[in-house]
C-alpha positions in Angstrom: 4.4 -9.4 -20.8 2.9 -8.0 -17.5 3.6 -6.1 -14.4 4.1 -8.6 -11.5 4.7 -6.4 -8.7 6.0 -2.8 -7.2 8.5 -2.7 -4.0 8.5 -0.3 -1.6 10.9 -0.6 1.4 9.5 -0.3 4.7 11.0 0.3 8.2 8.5 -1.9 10.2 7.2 -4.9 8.3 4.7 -6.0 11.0 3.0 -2.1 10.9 3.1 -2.5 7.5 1.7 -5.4 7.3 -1.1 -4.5 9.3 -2.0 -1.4 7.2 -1.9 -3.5 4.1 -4.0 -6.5 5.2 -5.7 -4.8 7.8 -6.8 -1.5 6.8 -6.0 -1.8 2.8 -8.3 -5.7 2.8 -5.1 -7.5 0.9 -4.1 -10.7 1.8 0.0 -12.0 2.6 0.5 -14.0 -0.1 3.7 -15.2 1.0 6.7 -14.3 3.0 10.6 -15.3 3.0 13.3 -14.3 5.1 16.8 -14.0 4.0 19.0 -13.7 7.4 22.4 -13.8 5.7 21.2 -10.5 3.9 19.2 -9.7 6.9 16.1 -8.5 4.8 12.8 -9.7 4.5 10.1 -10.0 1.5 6.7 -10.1 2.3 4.2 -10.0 -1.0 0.6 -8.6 -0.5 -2.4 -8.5 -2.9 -5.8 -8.9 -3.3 -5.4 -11.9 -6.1 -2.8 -14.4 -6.5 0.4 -13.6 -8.2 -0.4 -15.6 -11.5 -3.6 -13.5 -11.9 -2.4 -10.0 -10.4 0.0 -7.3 -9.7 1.3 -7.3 -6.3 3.2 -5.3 -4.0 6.5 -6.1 -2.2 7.5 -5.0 0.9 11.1 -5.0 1.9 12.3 -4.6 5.1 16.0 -4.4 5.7 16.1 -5.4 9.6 18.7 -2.9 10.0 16.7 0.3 8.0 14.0 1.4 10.3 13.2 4.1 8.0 13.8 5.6 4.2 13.2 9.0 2.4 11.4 8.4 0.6 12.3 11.1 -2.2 10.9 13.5 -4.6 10.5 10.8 -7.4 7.9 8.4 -5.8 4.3 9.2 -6.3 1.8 6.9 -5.0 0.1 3.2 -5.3 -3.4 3.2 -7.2 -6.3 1.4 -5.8 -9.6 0.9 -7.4 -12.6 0.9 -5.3 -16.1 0.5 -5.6 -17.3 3.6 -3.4 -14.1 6.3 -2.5 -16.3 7.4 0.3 -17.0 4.4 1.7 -13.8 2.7 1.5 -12.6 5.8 3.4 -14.8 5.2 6.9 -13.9 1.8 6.7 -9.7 2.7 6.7 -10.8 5.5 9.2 -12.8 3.0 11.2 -9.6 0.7 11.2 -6.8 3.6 12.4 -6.0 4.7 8.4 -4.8 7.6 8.3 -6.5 10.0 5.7 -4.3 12.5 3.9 -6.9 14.1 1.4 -10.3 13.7 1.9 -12.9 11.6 -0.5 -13.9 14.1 -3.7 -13.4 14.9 -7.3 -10.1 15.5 -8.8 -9.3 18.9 -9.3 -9.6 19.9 -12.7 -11.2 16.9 -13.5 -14.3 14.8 -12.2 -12.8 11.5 -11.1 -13.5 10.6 -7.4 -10.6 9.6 -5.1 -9.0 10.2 -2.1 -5.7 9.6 -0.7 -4.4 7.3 3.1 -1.0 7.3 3.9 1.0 3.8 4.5 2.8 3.5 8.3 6.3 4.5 6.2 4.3 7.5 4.7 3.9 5.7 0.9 0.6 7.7 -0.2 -2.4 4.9 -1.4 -4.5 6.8 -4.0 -8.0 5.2 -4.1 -9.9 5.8 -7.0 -13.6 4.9 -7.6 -14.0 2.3 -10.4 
């Protein structure tokens, strides 16, 4: 067994698209639209789906935006350099919601960006 891929719902798929291609470096691995449910699934990753997890975004054309609750925490990237990948997203219209550092209580590097729909990307030095 193993993880294939996490869904978040998003309000507008083309923004979010963006962000996560974009900004994020992942590539659309493929997209599908399913007008008698009027929703669309659009996977994005930085591998192919036999060799990786993905993500799923969902956009229900008629949901332009979701709370997104006290349960959801946050995606995990790894990156080579936390500082680094952070001027590149800020270089690229990220949007930075706590800056490169070490944790607290701890000494692992990361920082977090926030997602157009306000999903919080942790990055994490690897």
């Amino acid at each position: 067994m193993r993880f294939l891929h996490t869904m978040i719902r998003v309000g507008d798929l083309q923004k979010s698209l963006q962000f996560y291609t974009e900004v994020l470096g992942m590539r659309l691995l493929r997209q599908h639209e399913f007008p008698d449910g009027r929703f669309t699934l659009a996977f994005v990753g930085y591998g192919e789906e036999k060799d990786a997890t993905v993500l799923e975004l969902t956009w229900n054309w008629d949901t332009h935006s979701y709370d997104l609750g006290e349960g959801y925490g946050h995606i995990a990237i790894g990156v080579d350099d936390v500082y680094t990948a952070c001027e590149k997203i800020r270089e690229k219209g990220g949007k930075i919601v706590r800056e490169p550092g070490p944790m607290k209580h701890g000494s692992t590097v990361l920082a977090f960006v926030e997602d157009p729909d306000g999903y919080r990307v942790e990055l994490i030095s690897c």
